[in-house]
C-alpha positions in Angstrom: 5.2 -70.0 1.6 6.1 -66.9 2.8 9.7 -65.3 2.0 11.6 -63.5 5.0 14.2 -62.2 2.2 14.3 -59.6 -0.3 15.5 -62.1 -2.9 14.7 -65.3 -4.3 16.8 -67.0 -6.9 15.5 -70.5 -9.6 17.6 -71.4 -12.4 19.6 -69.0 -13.8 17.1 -66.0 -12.7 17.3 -63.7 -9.5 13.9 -61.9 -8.4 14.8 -58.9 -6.0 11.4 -57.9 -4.5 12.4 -55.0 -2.9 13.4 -53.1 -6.3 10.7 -55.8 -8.3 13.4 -56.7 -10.7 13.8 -60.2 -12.6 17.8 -60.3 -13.3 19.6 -63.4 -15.6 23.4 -63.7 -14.9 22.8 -60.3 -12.7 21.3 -58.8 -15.9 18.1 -56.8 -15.5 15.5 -58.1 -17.5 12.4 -55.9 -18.7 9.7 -56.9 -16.9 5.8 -54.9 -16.2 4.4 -55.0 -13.5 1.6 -57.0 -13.9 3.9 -60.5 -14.9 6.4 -59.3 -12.1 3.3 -59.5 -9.6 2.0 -62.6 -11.2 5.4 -64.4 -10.5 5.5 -63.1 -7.4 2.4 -64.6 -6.1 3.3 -68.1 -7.8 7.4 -67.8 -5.9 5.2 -67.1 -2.6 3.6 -70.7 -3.2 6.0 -72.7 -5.1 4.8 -75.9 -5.9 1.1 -74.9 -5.7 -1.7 -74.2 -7.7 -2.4 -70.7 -7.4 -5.9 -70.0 -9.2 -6.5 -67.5 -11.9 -9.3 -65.6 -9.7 -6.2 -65.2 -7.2 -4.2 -63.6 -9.6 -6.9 -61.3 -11.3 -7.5 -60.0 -7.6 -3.8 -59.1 -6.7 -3.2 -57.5 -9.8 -6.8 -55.3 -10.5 -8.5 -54.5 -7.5 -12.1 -54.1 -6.6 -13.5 -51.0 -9.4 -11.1 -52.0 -12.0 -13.2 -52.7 -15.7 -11.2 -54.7 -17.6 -11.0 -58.2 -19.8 -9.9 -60.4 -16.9 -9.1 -63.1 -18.8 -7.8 -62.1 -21.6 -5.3 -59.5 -19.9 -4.2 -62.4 -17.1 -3.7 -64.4 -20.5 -1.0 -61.5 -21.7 0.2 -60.9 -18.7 1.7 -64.5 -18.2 2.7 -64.8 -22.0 5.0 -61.5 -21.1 6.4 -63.1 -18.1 7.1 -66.6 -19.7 8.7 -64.4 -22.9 10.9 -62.8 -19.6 11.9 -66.2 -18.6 12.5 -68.0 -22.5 9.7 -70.4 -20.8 7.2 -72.6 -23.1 3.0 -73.3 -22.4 3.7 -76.5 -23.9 7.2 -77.3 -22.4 6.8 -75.3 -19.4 10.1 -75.3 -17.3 8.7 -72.9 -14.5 5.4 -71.7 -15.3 3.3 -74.5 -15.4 -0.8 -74.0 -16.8 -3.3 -76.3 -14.8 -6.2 -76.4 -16.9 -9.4 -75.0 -15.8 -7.9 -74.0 -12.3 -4.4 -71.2 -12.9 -0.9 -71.8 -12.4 2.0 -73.6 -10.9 5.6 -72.8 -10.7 7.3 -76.1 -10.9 11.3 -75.4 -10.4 13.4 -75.3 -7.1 13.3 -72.0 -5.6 16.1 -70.6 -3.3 15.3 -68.1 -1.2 18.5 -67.3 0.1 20.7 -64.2 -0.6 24.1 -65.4 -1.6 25.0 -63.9 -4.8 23.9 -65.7 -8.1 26.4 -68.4 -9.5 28.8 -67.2 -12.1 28.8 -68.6 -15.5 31.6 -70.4 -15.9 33.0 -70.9 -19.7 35.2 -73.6 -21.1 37.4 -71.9 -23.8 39.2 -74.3 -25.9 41.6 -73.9 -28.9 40.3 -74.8 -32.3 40.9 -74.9 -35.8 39.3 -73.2 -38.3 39.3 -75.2 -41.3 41.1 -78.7 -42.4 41.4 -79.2 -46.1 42.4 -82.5 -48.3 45.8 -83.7 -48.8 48.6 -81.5 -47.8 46.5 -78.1 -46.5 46.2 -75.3 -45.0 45.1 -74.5 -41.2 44.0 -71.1 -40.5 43.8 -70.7 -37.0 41.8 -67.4 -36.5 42.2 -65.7 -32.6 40.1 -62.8 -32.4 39.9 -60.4 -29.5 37.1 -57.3 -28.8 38.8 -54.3 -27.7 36.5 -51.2 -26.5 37.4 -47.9 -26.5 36.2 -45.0 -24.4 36.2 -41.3 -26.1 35.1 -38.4 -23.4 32.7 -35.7 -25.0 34.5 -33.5 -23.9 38.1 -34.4 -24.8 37.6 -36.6 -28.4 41.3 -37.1 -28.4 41.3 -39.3 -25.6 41.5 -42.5 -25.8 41.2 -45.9 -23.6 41.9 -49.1 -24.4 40.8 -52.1 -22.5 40.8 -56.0 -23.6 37.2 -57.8 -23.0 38.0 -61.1 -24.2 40.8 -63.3 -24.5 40.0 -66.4 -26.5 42.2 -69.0 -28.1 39.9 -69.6 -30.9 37.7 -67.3 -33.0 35.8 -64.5 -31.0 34.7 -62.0 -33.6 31.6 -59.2 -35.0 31.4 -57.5 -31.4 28.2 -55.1 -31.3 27.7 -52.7 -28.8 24.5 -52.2 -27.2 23.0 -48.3 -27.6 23.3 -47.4 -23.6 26.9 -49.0 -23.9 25.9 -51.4 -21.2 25.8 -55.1 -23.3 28.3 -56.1 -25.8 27.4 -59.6 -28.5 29.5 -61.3 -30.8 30.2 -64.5 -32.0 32.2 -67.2 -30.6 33.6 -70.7 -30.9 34.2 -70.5 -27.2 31.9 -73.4 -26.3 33.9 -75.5 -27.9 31.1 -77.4 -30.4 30.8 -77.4 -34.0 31.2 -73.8 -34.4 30.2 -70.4 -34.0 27.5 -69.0 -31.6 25.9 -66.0 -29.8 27.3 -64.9 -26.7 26.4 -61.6 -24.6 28.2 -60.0 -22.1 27.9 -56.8 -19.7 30.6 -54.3 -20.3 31.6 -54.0 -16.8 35.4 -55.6 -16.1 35.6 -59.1 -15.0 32.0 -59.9 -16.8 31.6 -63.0 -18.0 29.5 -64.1 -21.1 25.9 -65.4 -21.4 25.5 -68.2 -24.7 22.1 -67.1 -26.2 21.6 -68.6 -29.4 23.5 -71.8 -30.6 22.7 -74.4 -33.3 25.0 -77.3 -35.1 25.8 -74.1 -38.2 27.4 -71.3 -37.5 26.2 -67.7 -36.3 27.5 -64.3 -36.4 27.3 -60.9 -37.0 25.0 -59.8 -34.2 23.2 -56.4 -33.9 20.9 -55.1 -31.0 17.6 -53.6 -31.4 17.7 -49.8 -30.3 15.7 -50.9 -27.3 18.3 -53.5 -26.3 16.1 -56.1 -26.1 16.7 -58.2 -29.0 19.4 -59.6 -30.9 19.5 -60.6 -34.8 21.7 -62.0 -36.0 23.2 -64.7 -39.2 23.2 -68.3 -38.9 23.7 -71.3 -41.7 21.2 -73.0 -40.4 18.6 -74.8 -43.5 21.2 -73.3 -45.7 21.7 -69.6 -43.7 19.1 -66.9 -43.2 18.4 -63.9 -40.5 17.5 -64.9 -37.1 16.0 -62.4 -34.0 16.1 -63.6 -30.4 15.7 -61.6 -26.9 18.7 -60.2 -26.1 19.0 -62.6 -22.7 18.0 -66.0 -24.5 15.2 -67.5 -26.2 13.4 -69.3 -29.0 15.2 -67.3 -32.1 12.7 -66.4 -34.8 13.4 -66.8 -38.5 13.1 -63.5 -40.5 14.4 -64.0 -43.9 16.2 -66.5 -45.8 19.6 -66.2 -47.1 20.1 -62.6 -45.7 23.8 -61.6 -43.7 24.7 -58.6 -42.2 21.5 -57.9 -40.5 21.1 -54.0 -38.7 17.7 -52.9 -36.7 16.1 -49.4 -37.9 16.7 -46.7 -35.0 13.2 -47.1 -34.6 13.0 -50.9 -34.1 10.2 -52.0 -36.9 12.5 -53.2 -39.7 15.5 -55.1 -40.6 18.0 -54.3 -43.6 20.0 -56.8 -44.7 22.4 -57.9 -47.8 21.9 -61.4 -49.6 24.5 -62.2 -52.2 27.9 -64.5 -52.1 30.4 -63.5 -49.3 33.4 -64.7 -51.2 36.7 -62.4 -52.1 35.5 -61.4 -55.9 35.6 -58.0 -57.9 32.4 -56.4 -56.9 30.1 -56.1 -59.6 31.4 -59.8 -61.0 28.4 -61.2 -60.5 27.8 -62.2 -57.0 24.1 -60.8 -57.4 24.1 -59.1 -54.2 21.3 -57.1 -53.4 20.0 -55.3 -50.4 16.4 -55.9 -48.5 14.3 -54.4 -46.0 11.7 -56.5 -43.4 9.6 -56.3 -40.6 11.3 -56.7 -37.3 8.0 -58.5 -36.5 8.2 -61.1 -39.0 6.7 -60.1 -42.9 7.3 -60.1 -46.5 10.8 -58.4 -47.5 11.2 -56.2 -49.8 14.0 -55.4 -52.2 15.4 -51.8 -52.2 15.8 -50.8 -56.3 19.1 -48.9 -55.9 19.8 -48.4 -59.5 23.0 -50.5 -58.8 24.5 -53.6 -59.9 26.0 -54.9 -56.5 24.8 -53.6 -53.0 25.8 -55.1 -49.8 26.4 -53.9 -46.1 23.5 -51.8 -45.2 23.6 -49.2 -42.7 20.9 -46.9 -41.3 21.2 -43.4 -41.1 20.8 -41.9 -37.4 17.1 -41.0 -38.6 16.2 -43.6 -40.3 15.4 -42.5 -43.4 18.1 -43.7 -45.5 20.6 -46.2 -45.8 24.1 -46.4 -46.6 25.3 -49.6 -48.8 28.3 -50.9 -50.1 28.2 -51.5 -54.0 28.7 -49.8 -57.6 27.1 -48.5 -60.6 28.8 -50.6 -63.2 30.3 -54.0 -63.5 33.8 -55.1 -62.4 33.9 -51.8 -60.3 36.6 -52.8 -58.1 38.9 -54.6 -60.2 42.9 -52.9 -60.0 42.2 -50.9 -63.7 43.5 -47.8 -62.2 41.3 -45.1 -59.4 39.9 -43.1 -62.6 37.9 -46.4 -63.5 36.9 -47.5 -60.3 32.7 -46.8 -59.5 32.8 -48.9 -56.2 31.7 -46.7 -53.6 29.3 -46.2 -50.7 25.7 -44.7 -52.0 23.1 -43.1 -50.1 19.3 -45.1 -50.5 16.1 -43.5 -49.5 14.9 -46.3 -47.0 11.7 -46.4 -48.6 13.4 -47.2 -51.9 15.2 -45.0 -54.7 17.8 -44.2 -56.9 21.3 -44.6 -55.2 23.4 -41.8 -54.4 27.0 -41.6 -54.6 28.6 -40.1 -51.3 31.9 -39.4 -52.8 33.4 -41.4 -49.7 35.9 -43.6 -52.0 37.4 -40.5 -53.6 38.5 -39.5 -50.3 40.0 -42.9 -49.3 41.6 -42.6 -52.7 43.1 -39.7 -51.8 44.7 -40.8 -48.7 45.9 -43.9 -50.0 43.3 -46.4 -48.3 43.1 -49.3 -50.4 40.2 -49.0 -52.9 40.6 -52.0 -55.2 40.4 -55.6 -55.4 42.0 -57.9 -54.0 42.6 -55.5 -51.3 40.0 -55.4 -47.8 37.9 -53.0 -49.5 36.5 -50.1 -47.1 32.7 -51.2 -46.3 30.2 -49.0 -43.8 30.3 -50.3 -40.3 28.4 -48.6 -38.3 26.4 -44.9 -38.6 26.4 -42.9 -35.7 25.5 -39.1 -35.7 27.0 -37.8 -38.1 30.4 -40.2 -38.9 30.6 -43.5 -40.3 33.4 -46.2 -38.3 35.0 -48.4 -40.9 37.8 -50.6 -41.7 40.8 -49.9 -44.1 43.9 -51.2 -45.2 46.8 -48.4 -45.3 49.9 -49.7 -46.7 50.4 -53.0 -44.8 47.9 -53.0 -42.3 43.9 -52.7 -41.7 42.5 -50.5 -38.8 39.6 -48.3 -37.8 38.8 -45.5 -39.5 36.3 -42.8 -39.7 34.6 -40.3 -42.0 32.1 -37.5 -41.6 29.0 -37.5 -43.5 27.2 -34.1 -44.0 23.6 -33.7 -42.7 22.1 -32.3 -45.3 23.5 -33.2 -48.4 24.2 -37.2 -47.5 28.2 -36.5 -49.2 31.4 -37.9 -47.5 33.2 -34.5 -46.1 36.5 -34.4 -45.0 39.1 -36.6 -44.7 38.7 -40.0 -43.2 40.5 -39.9 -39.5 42.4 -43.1 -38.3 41.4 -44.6 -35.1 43.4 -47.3 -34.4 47.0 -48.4 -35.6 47.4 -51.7 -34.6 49.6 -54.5 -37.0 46.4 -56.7 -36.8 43.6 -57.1 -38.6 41.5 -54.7 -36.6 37.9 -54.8 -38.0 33.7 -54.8 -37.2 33.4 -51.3 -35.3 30.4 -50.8 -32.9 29.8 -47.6 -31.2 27.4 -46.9 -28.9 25.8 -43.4 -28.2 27.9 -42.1 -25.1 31.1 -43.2 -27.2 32.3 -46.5 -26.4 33.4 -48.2 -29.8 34.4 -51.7 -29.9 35.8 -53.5 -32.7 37.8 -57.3 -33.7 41.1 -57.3 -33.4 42.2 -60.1 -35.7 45.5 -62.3 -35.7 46.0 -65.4 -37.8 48.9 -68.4 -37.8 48.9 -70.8 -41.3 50.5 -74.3 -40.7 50.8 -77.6 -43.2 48.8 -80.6 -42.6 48.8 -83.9 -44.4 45.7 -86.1 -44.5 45.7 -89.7 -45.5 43.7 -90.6 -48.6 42.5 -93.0 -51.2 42.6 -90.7 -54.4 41.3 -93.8 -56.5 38.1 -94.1 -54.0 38.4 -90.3 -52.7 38.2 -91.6 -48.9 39.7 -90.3 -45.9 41.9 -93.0 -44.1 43.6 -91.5 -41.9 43.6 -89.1 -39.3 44.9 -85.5 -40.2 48.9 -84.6 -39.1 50.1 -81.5 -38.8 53.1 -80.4 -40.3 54.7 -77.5 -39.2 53.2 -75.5 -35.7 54.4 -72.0 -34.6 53.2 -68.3 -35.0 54.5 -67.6 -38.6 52.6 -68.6 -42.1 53.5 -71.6 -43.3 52.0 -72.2 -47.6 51.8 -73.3 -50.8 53.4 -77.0 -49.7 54.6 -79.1 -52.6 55.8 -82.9 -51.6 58.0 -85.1 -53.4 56.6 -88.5 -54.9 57.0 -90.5 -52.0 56.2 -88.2 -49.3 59.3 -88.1 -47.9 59.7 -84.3 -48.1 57.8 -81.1 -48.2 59.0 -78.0 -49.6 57.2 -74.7 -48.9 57.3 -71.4 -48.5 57.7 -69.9 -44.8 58.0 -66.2 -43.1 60.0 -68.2 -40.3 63.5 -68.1 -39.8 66.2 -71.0 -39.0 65.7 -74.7 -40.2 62.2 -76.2 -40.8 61.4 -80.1 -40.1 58.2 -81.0 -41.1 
């Protein structure tokens, strides 16, 4: 079959001949040239068998030494990798033992535009408790911001999603061009991996999903891959190509997951993400792996809690989260306080102090437990994006770290100022930053139980609905009324 048109379009994928790109959603994927020319001759005879002698004489020709067969082999396992396809449940590239190859889904070979992803966004609830409870319903929004070299004070703001439900840990590809984060979005048992261009009026790509949840993305310098957490078999680190595919398990039990700038290893924290002093004996600790798949390995830090690694622009340290001594972080006054962010030679190594907390001290970030307490986001040249609470409110913050001597310099400089919760910085490298901005309703519930069998009975009600917190409920002995506390105003009737 021979195609008159510069395109051809199957599934969800677009081939444009004429620039020899392989685009998903209108995404370029990366693609050599040998797969590219193998699925071009198996779109130009859809349907057929084309044989493998075929193919080794379009892509080597007559003079060229090499192993045929084993470099045909790789050349098709690239281009099924491209397409998130499967040898053994092949859903385009088919194998015809002993003869070559089919390609077995509808082609189109017109040039109408490819069809848009359309998204069904629905409203959920975050959490349903027993009895009378609480409902947390969590609405999260990315926001990206745009800072000109040469004019750092100016500033941007544009919205890039607008969910009802939880849409949260944006991370921002290095070229700026793809943004991931998590999202309840698809409206099933929680949250998954979605991807997105940057581009207004983009709309997002699902990539990873599974019955537990998943979160806190992070691209691979390259841009190709995604890892990411998920609670799946009891929660580990997953990586999968940044345009879909079969994830691959790295590590058990790991969160917060970052690439090395150079792409061949993973850090990650494992410990208890709960609200606790740090150093109280959540055990948290922070490993290296291969981005390839391997043995971790635990970095001996000297301290008794680490958590929230972050790679330094070279690579050759990390920045973690944690303190020297226990109950760090508990309120005993700032001259008793060792939580702080240390500097870790990434091949292992005493911890250093950076001296960033003193700072925050300083200026009156929150610095103790129970407040948010200031963790590294995100390491770019030489300043460090994280989240604060000042007074009454968290934003984004910054803070200069010194080349040469690893120390915290400086004061930290406020980003944002929004009454939110405005957390999980990204920045890329030609200065687009995107973060969560984070708003939250609490309501009363009731839920109909047998206490002397400890069964559900009932369907659960809910109590009170608007955007004010709603706690602490206490009801009377026959359940006639409620009394709670309330930042509402006017007459409540539960």
């Amino acid at each position: 079959m021979e195609f008159s048109r510069k395109t051809v379009r199957f599934g969800m994928y677009e081939v444009d001949f004429a620039s020899t790109q392989l685009r998903k959603h209108g995404l370029r994927l990366p693609l050599q040239e040998q797969p590219f020319q193998v699925l071009a001759a198996l779109l130009e005879r859809p349907g057929e068998v084309v044989s493998r002698e075929e193919l080794v004489r379009r892509l080597w020709p007559d003079g060229t030494f090499v192993d045929f067969d084993r470099s045909l082999n790789a050349a098709v396992t690239r281009l099924r990798q491209a397409l998130s396809d499967s040898a053994d449940r092949p859903r385009y590239v088919e194998t015809v033992a002993r003869h070559g190859y089919r390609f077995i889904a509808p082609v189109d070979a017109g040039e109408s535009p490819p069809p848009r992803i359309t998204q069904r966004i629905r409203h959920r609830w975050l959490w349903l408790a027993i009895a009378l409870v609480l409902t947390i319903a969590v609405a999260i929004t990315a926001w990206c911001w745009w800072v000109p070299a040469s004019r750092p004070s100016a500033t941007f703001w544009r919205r890039v999603t607008a969910d009802s439900g939880l849409t949260t840990d944006p991370a921002i590809s290095a070229d700026g061009r793809l943004v991931a984060y998590a999202s309840d979005r698809a409206g099933g048992s929680g949250l998954d991996i979605w991807i997105q261009q940057t581009v207004p009026g983009s709309q997002g790509i699902q990539i990873a999903k599974s019955e537990a949840d998943e979160y806190e993305p992070s691209f691979s310098p390259d841009g190709t891959a995604i890892v990411y957490r998920s609670e799946e078999a009891g929660g580990g680190i997953y990586v999968v190509p940044a345009l879909g595919g079969e994830p691959t398990l790295i590590a058990r039990g790991g969160r917060g997951p970052r690439f090395s700038p150079d792409g061949k290893w993973i850090a990650y924290w494992v410990g208890l993400y709960i609200s606790s002093p740090l150093g109280a004996g959540s055990g948290s600790g922070v490993f290296v792996a291969p981005a390839s798949g391997g043995t971790p390995r635990q970095l001996e830090t000297g301290l008794v809690e680490s958590s929230h690694p972050v790679w330094s622009p070279d690579g050759r340290h990390i920045l973690v989260f944690g303190a020297q001594s226990a109950n760090a972080a508990l309120p005993l006054g700032p001259e008793k306080s060792a939580a702080d962010w240390w500097i870790v030679p990434a091949e292992g190594g005493s911890a250093r102090a950076t001296g960033a907390f003193a700072s925050f001290r300083s200026q009156g970030l929150a610095t103790v437990y129970p407040a948010e307490l200031p963790r590294p986001g995100h390491w770019i040249g030489n300043d460090v994006y994280f989240s604060a609470r000042f007074l009454d409110t968290v934003n984004l913050w910054r803070i200069r770290i010194s080349p040469n001597g690893l120390r915290a310099t400086g004061r930290a400089e406020r980003l944002t100022s929004g009454t939110g919760l405005e957390v999980c910085p990204s920045r890329s490298q030609n200065g687009r930053l995107f973060f969560a901005s984070l708003s939250g309703k609490v309501n009363l519930w009731s839920l109909p139980m047998d206490v002397n069998r400890g069964r559900v009975i009932g369907a659960p009600r809910q109590l009170t609905q608007g955007m004010v917190s709603d706690a602490h409920p206490s009801a009377c002995r026959d359940a006639s009324l409620v009394v709670f506390d309330s930042t509402r105003s006017g007459a409540a009737k539960p």
